[in-house]
N, C-alpha and C positions, 0 to 999 in steps of 0.2 A: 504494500500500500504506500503511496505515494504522501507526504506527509501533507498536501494540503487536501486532494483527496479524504483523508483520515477526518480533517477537520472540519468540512463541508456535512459530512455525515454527523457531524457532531454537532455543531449548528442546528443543523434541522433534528437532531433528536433531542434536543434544549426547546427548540420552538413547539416541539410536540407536544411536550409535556409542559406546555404554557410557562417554563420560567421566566420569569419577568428579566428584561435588561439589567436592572441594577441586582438581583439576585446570579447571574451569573459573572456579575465581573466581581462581585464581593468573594468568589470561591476564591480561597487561601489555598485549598488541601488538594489532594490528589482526584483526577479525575480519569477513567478509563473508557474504551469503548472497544468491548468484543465484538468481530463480524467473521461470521462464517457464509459464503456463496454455496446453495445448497442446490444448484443447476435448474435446470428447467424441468417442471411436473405440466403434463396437459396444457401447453401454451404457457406456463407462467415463470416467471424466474423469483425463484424462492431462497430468502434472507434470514438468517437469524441475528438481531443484535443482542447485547447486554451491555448496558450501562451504571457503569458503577460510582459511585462520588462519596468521599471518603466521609463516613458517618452518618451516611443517608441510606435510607432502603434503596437498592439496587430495582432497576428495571430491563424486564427481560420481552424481546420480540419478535413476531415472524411475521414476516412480510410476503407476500405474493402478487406481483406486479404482470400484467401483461396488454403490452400497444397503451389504451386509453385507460385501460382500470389497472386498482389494486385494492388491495386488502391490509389490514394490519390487525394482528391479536397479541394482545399487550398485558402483562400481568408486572408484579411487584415481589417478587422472590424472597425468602427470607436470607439477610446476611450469612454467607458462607465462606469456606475459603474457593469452592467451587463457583460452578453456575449449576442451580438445582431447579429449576423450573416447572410448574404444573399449569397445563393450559387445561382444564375438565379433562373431558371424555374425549379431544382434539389431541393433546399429545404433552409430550413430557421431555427434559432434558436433563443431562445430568455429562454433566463436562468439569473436566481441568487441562486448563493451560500449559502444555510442553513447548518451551521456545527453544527456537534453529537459528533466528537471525536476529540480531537488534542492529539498528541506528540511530543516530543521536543528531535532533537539529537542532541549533539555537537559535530563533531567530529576532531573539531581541532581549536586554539585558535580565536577567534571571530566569530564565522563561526557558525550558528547555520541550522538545516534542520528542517522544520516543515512540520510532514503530518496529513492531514485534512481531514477525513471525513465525507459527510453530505448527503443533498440532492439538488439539483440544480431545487427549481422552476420553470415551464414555460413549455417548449414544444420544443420539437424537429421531423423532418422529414427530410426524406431526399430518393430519388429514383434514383440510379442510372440507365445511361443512358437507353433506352429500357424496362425499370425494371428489369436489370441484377442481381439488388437486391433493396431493399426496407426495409428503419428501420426510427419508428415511436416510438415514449415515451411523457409519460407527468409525469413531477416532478421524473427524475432518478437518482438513488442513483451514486454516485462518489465521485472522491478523487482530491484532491488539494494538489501539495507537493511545498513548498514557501522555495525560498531561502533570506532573507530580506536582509542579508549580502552581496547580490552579487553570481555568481559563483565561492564554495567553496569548502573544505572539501577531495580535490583526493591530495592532497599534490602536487607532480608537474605534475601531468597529468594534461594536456589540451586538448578538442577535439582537433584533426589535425595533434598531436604529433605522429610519429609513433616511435615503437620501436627497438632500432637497433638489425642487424641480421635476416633482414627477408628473406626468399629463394625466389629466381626468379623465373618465369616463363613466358610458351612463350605462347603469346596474337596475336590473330587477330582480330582487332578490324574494325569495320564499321558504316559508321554515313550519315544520309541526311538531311537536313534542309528540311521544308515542310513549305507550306501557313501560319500555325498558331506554329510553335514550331522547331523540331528533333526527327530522330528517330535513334534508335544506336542498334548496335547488338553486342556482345563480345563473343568468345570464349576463354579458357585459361585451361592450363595444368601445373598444380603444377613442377617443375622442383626438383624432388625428388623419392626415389624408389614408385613406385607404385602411382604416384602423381594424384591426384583426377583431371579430368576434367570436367568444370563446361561452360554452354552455360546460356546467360544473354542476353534478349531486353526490350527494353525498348521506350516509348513515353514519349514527354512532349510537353505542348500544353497550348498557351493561347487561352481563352475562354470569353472575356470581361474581366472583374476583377478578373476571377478565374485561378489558375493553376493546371492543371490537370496531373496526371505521373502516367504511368502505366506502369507494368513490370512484366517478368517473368525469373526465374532463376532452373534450372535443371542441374542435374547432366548426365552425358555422358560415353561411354567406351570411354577407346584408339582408337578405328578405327574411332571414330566418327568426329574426328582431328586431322589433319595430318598436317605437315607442315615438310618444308626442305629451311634453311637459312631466309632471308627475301624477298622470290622472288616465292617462292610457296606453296601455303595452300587449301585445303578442308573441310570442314564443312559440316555433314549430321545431325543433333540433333535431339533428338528422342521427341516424342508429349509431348507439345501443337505446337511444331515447326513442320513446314510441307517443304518436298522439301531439295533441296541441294544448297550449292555456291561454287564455288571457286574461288583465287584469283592468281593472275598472274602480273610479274612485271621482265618482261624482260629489260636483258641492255641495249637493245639501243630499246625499244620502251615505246608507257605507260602502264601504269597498269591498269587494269581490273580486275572488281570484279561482278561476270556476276553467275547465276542459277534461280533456281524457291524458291529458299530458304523466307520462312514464317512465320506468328505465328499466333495463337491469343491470345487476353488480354480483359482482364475486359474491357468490354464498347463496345469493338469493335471486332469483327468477323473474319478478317483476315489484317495484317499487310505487307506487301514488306519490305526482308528485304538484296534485291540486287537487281543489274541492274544499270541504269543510272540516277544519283543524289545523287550514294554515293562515299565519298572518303574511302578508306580501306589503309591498315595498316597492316605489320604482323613483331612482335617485338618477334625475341626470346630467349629475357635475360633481362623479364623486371622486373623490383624491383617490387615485390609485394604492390597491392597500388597503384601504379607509374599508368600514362596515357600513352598508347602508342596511341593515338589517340589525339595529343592537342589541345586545343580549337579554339586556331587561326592556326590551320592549314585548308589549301587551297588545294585544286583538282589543281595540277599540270600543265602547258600549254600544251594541246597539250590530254589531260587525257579526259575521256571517264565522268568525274563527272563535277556536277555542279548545275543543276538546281534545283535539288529534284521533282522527278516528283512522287513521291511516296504518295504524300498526300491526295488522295482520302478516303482512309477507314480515316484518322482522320478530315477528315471533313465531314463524314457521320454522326461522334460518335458527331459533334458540334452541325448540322443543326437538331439533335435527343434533346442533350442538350438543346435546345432554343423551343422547343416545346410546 
């Protein structure tokens, strides 16, 4: 592994687990990150991380990625000198670290980056849901890249930081809370000549002790979304997305966000991604980044959202998991 390669992974496994900026520059102690490439199952290329930070519960992950989608099942390990992991009924790990090779980078005063490669003892499985996909190893080769100094070395970058000057654009966003999690769907149009539009759903789902997020992301023409002020939008996205929505927010009544608009995603077959249980949103001048959908925002009095009634297919994908 490449030491900046190592660190990009590590960034984004910071940003996953929502640590705030000034939470990870505060890190003094030692921070790890195991990855083992566990090759391709049924179209997918399948990952395991573990993330380790000195005095904090460790987190462990398997990933499955394929073209537009992917998958991630995420658990919290108990401190070991191993990596001992239990995803349910999905699959188990049980690993120690054999190193072959270390190098040493410095790339800026106290801060040192160390990547490790070896082989990780033990055994791993793992079957996603239905056997969407399936990956099995024993004793496989991976890397460990160790920051012992803390999160170091980007000068003043920090996850979360974004850079000034970024172009707007305009977002419809939609979201439902379900039994075990959310489900969120976003469209957006670069606000620029020729600006790329990009269609994004996404699930996330507790599962006992595991967390599960599943998502898919595609690119779209111009007719595919449409929008005019913050009071009318349409949405047709082209496969794995099935059906249409539109959204409607007249002045004097509520808003509605009403079609046969769909997806599917790893694990699960088909998703709702409109009707009654979602609040929607359509922002058209929004800072790239920025949420036009926030988190404590509430379905309106009197508005057509609320319950999330949409949770059937993610609890098909559970009562599969628990098998």
């Amino acid at each position: 592994m490449k030491a900046r390669g190592g660190l990009a992974v590590l960034v984004c496994a910071l940003a996953a687990l929502a640590l705030p900026a000034s939470a990870a520059s505060r890190m003094s102690e030692g921070i790890s990150l195991s990855t083992i490439k566990l090759g391709e199952s049924n179209g997918y290329e399948v990952e395991f991380t573990a993330l380790h930070f000195s005095k904090r519960q460790p987190v462990a992950a398997v990933s499955a990625r394929r073209e537009t989608a992917s998958a991630s099942y995420t658990v919290r390990p108990p401190m070991s000198a191993g990596i001992h992991a239990t995803f349910g009924a999905l699959g188990q790990v049980d690993l120690s670290f054999q190193r072959r090779k270390k190098a040493v980078e410095r790339p800026e005063r106290n801060c040192r980056w160390i990547i490790e490669t070896g082989v990780f003892r033990g055994s791993f499985r793992f079957v996603g849901e239905g056997g969407y996909f399936a990956s099995e190893a024993v004793n496989p080769e991976g890397e460990v890249f160790r920051l012992p100094d803390g999160f170091c070395g980007l000068g003043s970058f920090r996850p979360g930081l974004l850079p000034p000057g970024l172009p707007s654009e305009t977002v419809l966003a939609a979201r439902a809370q379900t039994d075990t999690g959310e489900v969120d769907f976003r469209a957006s149009r670069l606000r620029t000549a020729d600006g790329p539009t990009l269609f994004n759903a996404s699930t996330k789902e507790r599962v006992e002790a595991m967390d599960i997020t599943r998502s898919v992301r595609v690119p779209g023409q111009e007719g595919d979304f449409t929008a005019t002020g913050t009071s009318r939008g349409a949405v047709s996205p082209p496969l794995p997305f099935s059906g249409s929505a539109r959204f409607r927010d007249p002045r004097n009544g509520p808003a509605t966000w009403a079609g046969t608009l769909g997806v599917a995603l790893p694990g699960v077959e088909q998703v709702a991604l409109a009707g009654e249980g979602f609040t929607a949103r359509l922002c058209p001048h929004l800072s790239l980044l920025a949420s036009c959908l926030p988190r404590k925002e509430q379905a309106r009095a009197g508005s057509r959202y609320g319950s999330g009634s949409h949770s059937q297919p993610l609890a098909l994908a559970r009562l599969s998991s628990l098998r």
